[in-house]
N, C-alpha and C positions, 0 to 999 in steps of 0.2 A: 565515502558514504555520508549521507547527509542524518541525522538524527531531528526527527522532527516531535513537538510536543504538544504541538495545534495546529488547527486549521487542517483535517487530515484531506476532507474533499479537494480543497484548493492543491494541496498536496500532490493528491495523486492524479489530478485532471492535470496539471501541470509536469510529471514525467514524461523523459524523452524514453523508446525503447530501448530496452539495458540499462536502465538507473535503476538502482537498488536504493533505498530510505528505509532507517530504522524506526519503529515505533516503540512506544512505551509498553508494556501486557496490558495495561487497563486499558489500553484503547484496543483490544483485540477484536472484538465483538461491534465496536461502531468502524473500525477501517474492515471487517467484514462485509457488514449490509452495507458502509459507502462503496465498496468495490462495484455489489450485485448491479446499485444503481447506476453505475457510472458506466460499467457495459452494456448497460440497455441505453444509456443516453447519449453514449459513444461509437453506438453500434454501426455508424456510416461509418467510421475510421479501424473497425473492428479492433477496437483497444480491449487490451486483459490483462489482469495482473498476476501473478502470485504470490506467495510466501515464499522466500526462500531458505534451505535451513531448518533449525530445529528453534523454536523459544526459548532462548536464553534466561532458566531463569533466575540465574543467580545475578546479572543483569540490569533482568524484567524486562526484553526488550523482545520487539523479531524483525525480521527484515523482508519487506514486497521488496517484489522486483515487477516493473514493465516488460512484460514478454512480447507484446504486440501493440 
């Protein structure tokens, strides 16, 4: 798993499906609304992601994963 701490768009526009990436919790709320964006702007390749897991938060971290 890869832990990333910027650049979260480039991030997940660049996941293959089945890549799972860690984020920090402060980034919880912009790797959200960048998710919503990027299935509307992905939408020919029907890409989605999810959370995987519960927020770690002794951590501070969570984990998406590429479902499609």
């Amino acid at each position: 798993m890869v832990k990333v701490t910027e650049n979260w768009a480039s991030t997940l526009r660049a996941m293959k499906v089945g890549d799972i990436v860690v984020f920090p919790v402060r980034a919880i709320s912009s790797v959200n609304t960048t998710i919503s964006r990027l299935r509307l702007e992905m939408c020919v390749e029907n890409a989605d992601w999810k959370r995987t897991g519960e927020v770690d938060r002794k951590r501070g971290e969570f984990k998406i994963q590429r479902v499609s």
